[in-house]
Structure formats: C-alpha cells, structure tokens
C-alpha positions as CSV (number, residue, x, y, z in Angstrom):
1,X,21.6,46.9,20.6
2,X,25.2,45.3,19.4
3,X,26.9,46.2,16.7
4,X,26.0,42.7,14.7
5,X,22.0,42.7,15.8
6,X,22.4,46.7,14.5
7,X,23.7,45.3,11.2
8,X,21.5,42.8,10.7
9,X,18.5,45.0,11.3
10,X,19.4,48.0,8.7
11,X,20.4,45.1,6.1
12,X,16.6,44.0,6.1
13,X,15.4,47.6,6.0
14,X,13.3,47.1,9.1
15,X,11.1,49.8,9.7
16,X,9.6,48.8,13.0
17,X,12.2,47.7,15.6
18,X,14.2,44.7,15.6
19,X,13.5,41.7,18.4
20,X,16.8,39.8,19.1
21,X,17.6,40.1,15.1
22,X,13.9,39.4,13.8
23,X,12.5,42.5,12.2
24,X,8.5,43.1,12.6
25,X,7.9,44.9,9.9
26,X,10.8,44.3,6.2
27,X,9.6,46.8,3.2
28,X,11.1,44.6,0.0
29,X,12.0,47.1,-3.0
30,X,11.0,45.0,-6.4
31,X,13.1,46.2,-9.3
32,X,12.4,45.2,-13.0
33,X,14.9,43.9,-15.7
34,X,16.3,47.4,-16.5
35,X,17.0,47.7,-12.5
36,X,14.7,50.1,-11.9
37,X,12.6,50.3,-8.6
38,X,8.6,49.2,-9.3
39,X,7.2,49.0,-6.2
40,X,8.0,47.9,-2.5
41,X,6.3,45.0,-0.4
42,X,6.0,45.1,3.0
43,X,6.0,42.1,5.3
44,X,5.2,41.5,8.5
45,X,4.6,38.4,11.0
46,X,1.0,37.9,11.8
47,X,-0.9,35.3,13.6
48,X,-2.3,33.9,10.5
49,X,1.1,34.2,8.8
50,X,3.3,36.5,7.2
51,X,1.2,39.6,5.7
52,X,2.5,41.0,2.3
53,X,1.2,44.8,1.4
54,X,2.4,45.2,-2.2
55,X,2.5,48.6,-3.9
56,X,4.1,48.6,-7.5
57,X,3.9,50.5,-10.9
58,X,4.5,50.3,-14.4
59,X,3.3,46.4,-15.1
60,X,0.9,45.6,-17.8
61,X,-2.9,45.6,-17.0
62,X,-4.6,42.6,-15.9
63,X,-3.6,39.1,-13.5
64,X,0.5,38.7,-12.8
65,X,2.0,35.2,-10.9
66,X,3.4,36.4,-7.7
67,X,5.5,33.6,-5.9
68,X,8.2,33.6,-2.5
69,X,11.8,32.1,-4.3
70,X,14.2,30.1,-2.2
71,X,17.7,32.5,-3.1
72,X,17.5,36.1,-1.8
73,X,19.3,37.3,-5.1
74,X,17.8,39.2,-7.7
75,X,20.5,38.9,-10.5
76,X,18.7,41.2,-13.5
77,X,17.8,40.7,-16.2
78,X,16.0,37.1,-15.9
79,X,16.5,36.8,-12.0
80,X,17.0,33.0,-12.2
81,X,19.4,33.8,-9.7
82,X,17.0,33.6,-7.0
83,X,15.9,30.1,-7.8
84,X,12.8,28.0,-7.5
85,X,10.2,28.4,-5.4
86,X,10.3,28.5,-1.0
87,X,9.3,24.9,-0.5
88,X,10.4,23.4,2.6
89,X,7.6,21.4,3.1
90,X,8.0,19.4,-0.5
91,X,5.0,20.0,-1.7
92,X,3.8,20.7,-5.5
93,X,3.2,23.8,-7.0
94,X,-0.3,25.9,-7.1
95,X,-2.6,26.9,-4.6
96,X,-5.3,24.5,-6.6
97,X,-3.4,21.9,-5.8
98,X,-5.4,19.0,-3.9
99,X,-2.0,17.8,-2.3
100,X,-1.3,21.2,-1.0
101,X,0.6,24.1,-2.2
102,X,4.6,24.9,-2.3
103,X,5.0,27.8,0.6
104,X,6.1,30.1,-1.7
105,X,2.8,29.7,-3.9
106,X,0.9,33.4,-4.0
107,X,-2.7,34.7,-4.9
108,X,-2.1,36.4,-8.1
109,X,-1.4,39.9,-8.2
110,X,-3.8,42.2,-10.5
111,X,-2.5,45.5,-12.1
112,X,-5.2,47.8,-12.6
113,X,-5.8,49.7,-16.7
114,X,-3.0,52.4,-15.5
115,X,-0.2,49.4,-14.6
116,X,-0.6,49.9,-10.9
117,X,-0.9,46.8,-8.1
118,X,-2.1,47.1,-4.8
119,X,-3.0,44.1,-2.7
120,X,-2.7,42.9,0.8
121,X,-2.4,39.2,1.2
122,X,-1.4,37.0,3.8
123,X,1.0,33.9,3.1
124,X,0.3,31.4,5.8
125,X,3.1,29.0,5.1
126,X,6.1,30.8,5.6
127,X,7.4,33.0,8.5
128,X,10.2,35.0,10.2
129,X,10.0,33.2,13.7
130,X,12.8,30.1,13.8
131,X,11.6,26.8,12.0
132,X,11.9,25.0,8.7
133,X,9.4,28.0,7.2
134,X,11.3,30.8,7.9
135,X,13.1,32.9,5.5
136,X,15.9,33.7,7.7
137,X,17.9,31.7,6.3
138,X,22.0,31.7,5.2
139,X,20.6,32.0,1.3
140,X,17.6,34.2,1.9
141,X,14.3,34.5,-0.2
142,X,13.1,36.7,-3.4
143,X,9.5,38.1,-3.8
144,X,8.9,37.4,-7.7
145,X,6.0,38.8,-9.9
146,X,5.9,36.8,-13.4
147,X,4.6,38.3,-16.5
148,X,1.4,36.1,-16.8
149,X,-0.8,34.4,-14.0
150,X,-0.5,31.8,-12.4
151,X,-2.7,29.0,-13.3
152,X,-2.4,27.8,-9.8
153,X,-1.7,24.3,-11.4
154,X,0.8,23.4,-13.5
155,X,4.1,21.8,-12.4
156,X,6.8,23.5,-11.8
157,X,5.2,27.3,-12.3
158,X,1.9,27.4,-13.1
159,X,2.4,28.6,-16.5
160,X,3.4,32.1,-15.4
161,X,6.0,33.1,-18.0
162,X,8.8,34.9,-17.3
163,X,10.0,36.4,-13.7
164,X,9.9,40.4,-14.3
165,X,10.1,41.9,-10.8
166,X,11.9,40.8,-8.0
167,X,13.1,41.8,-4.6
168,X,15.0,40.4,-2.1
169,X,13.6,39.6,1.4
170,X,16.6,38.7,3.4
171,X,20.1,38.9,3.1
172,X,23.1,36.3,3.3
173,X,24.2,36.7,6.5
174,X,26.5,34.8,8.5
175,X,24.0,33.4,11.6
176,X,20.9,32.7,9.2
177,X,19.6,29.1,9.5
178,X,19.6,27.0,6.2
C-alpha cells in the first residue's frame, strides 16, 4: 500500500481494509457542543446502500432528526460549519416528501429513558463508490443529530431545531471528487 492510499485510509479511521483508497467499513466519532465524544457511527457500503450502525449517549429521551451534511467539518458549538444537507440530486427535504427526499434525509434517531441511541439504518441515496452520490468528495460530509425530530416535511429541515451532535465522515483531501 503507498504512502498516500496509507494516509488516506487512517484519515477515515477505516477499520476494515482499504480498496484502492475506498474504506469498507468508516466508524464516525459524534461529539456534542462542549466537544465531547457521544457516540460513534459506523458506515459501510451495502447493496442497498450505505449502512449506518449508530451508538451514542447522553441525548435527551425520545425522537432526534438525524441528517448526512454536505461539509465534513464539525465547527462546535452550532456546527453550521458543516452546512446544509448532502443533496446532489436537488431534491427537497423529508423522507414524506412526494417529490422525493434530499440524500442526506435520515429516519429519526430515538434515545431511549436513559439518553442512549442505537439504530441500524440504511441510507440508500448516498455512497462511497465514485458518482455524484458519493461522499468522497474534496469538502467531505458530516453525520448530524438535531435536538428535535424531524417532521420529515418541512422545507429546509424539517423542523428539527438545533444541530447538537456531529461527526465528520470524510476528510478534505487533495484527490476527493467535488
């Protein structure tokens, strides 16, 4: 393995092998406002899509907004540093949208009574193989978890309030497509 495909591979955290610079499996690391770590979220490619297994702590019980963001940059305390949300397709926001969702448009996250989340979801409009869907890109791509749900209709958020998680996916790297 070179010494650039090397670099590229520990700068996603890969965990599973690397395949000409293209990670299988990228564990995210969410931090909250304050900077500290919450949770991780894994990703990996799937037939159907890119699978996200997210495990995080401390949020408050009940439904959060969960949404892929165009910037990987997770500037603290508001993270508007990482943008709106991954839509290369052009599409609106919410996944009860009739004219189709914006790729980076999420299932809700739930945090049980003691703060904790664990789902498994799969995001079938995005992807780490080359193509206008992929988040290797020069800029990157955030995960975000929001304070409230997403109502999985209103333009531009869904009503989800105010971004208080984030992690970044990928890295700006020189040889990421934009």
């Amino acid at each position: 393995m070179g010494k650039k495909l090397a670099f590229i591979c520990l700068s996603l955290l890969a965990i599973a092998g690397c395949d000409q610079g293209k990670p299988k499996e990228v564990e995210v690391k969410l931090r909250n406002a304050a900077g500290d770590e919450v949770g991780t979220a894994t990703m990996s490619e799937q037939p159907g899509g890119v699978q996200i297994k997210v495990k995080a702590k401390g949020f408050e019980p009940g439904s959060h907004g969960f949404h892929i963001h165009k910037i990987g940059e997770c500037e603290a305390p508001s993270f508007m540093s990482a943008g709106n949300h991954f839509n290369p397709d052009g599409k609106e926001h919410g996944l009860l949208n009739q004219k189709g969702a914006e790729n980076g448009d999420l299932p809700n996250l739930v945090a049980d009574g003691s703060g904790d989340i664990k789902a498994k979801i799969t995001a079938p409009n995005i992807s780490f193989k080359e193509g206008k869907k992929t988040l290797y890109r020069k800029s990157g791509a955030a995960l975000i978890i929001t304070e409230n749900p997403d109502d999985g209709m209103t333009q531009p958020t869904g009503n989800s309030g105010k971004r208080i998680a984030c992690g970044v996916i990928t890295p700006k790297t020189k040889g990421y497509k934009e």
